[in-house]
C-alpha positions as CSV (number, residue, x, y, z in Angstrom):
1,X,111.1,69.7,100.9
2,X,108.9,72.0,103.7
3,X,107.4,75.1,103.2
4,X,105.9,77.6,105.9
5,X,104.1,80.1,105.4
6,X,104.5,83.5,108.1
7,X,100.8,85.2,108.2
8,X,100.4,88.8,109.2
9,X,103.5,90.3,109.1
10,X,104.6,93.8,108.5
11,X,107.0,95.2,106.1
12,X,110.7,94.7,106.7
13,X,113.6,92.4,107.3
14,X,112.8,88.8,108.3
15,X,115.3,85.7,108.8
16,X,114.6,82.2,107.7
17,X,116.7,79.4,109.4
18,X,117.5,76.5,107.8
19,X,118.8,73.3,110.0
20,X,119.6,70.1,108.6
21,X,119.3,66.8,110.1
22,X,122.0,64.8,108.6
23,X,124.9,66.2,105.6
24,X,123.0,66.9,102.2
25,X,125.1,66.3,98.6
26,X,123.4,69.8,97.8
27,X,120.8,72.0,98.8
28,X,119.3,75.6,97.6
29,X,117.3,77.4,99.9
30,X,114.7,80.5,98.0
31,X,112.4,82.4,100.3
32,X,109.9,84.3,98.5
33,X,107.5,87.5,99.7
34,X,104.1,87.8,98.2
35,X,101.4,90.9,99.4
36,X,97.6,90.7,99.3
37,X,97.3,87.1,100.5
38,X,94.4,85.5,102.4
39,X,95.3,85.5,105.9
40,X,92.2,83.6,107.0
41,X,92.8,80.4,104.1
42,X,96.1,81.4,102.3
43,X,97.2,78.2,100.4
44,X,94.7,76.4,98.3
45,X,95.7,73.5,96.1
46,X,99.2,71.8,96.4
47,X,100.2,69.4,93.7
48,X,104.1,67.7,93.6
49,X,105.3,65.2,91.2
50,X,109.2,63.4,90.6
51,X,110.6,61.2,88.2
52,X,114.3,59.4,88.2
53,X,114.6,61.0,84.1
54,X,113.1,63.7,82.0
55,X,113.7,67.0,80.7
56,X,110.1,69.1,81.4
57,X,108.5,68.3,84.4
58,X,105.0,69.6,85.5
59,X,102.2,69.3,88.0
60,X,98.3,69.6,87.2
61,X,97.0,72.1,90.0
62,X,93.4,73.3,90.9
63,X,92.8,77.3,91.2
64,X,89.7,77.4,92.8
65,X,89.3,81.3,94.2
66,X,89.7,83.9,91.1
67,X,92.5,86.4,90.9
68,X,95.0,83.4,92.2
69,X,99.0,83.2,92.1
70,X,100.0,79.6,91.9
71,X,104.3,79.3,93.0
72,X,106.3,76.8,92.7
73,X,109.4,75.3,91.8
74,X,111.7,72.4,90.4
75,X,114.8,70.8,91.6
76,X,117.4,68.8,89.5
77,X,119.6,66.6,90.8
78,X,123.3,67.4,88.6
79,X,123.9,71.1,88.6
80,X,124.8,71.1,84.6
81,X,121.1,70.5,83.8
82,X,119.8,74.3,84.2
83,X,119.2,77.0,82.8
84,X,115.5,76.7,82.7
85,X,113.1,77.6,80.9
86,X,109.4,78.6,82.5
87,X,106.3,77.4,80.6
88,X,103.8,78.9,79.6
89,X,102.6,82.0,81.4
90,X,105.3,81.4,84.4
91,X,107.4,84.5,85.3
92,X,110.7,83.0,86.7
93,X,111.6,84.4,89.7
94,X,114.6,82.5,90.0
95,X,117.2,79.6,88.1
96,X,120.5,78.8,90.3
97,X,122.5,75.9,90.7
98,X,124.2,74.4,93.5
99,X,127.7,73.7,91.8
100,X,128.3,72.5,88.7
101,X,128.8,68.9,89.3
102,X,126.5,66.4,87.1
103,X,125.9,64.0,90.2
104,X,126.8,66.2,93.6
105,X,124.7,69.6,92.9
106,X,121.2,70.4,91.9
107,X,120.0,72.9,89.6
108,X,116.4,74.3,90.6
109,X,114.0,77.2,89.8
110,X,110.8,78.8,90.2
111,X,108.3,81.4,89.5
112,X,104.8,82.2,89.9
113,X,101.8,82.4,87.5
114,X,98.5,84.5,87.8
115,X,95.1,82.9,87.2
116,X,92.0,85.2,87.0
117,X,89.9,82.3,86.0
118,X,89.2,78.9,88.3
119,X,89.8,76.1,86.7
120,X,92.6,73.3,86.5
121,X,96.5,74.6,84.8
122,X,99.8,72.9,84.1
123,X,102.8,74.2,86.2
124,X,106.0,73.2,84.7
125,X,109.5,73.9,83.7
126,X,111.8,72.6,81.0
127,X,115.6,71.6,81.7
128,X,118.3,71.5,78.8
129,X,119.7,67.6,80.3
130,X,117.7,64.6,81.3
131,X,117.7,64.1,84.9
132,X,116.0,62.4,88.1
133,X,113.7,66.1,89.1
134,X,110.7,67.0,91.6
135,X,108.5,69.5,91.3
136,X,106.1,71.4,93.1
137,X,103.5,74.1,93.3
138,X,101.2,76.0,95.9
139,X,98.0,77.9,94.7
140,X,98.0,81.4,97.0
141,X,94.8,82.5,97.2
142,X,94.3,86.2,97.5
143,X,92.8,88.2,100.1
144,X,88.7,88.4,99.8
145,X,86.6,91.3,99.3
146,X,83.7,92.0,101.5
147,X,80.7,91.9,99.2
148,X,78.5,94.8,99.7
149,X,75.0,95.3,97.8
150,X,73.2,98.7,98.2
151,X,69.3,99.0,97.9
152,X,67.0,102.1,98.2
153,X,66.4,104.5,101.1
154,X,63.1,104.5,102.6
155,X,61.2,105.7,105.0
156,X,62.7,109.1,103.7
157,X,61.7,112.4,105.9
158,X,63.0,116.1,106.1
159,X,65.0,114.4,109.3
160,X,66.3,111.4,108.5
161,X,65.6,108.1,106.1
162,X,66.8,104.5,106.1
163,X,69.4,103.2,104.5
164,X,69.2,99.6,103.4
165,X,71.9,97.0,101.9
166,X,73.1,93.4,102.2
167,X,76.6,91.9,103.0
168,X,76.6,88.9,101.3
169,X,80.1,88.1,101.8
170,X,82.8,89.4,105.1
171,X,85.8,89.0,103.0
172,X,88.4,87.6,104.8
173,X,88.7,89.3,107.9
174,X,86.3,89.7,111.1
175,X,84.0,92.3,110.2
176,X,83.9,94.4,113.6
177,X,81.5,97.7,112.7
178,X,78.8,97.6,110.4
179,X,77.3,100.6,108.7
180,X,76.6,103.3,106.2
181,X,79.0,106.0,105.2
182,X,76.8,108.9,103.9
């Protein structure tokens, strides 16, 4: 399984390739948009896990930047093991199947959840059939705001005065003018 991640782009219509190496039994290819992502540090914590049997698989993953969207997914192996079911808090964004074949296709979803809070949170998924799974999950970590403290003016005169403040944090982009807006 590989992920990439395109930075920067504008709004519109974008391909994604996929090229295999060798013949797979079965595949599913999802490619998912998300707005208002950190373009400096996008991806925080990853976390993955697989098993050759179980029904709810789940990963453990670290959210450490507030307002956070962790995304991942699961894959099946056997195409009669879906539909899902999301845990707790996950919005599925999608539950397909290759075929229908128990050995020859895979079943796999995915969503996203929203974390406002750091801290550590399960990501998982629950299948209706026991069956060899992976799963994964990606924390996104949202884009920063610049942190801006005002103070006082001083100095204050019938011509002028000066305006004071701190930026205690850039954000996530290059800062390239500084200044008040009065």
């Amino acid at each position: 399984t590989t992920g990439t991640a395109f930075l920067g782009q504008t709004a519109g219509s974008y391909s994604v390739a996929v090229n295999y190496t060798g013949s797979p039994t079965a595949d599913g290819v999802v490619a998912l948009s998300y707005n208002a992502v950190d373009q400096v540090t996008p991806i925080g914590d990853t976390a993955g896990a697989d098993s050759t049997s179980g029904t709810n698989p789940s990963v453990s993953i670290d959210v450490n930047s507030e307002y956070s969207l962790v995304v991942g997914g699961v894959s099946f192996r056997g195409g009669d093991t879906g539909p899902f079911t999301p845990g707790t808090g996950t919005t599925e964004r999608y539950d397909f199947a290759s075929g229908a074949h128990s050995i020859h296709d895979d079943s796999y979803a995915g969503g996203e959840e929203g974390h406002d809070v750091t801290g550590t949170y399960t990501f998982d998924f629950t299948s209706s059939l026991t069956n060899a799974w992976a799963i994964a999950a990606v924390v996104l970590r949202p884009i920063a705001n610049a942190q801006v403290t005002t103070q006082a003016a001083t100095s204050i005169t019938s011509s002028g005065a000066t305006l004071n403040g701190n930026i205690t944090d850039i954000g996530s982009s290059n800062v390239t003018v500084r200044g008040f807006d009065y």
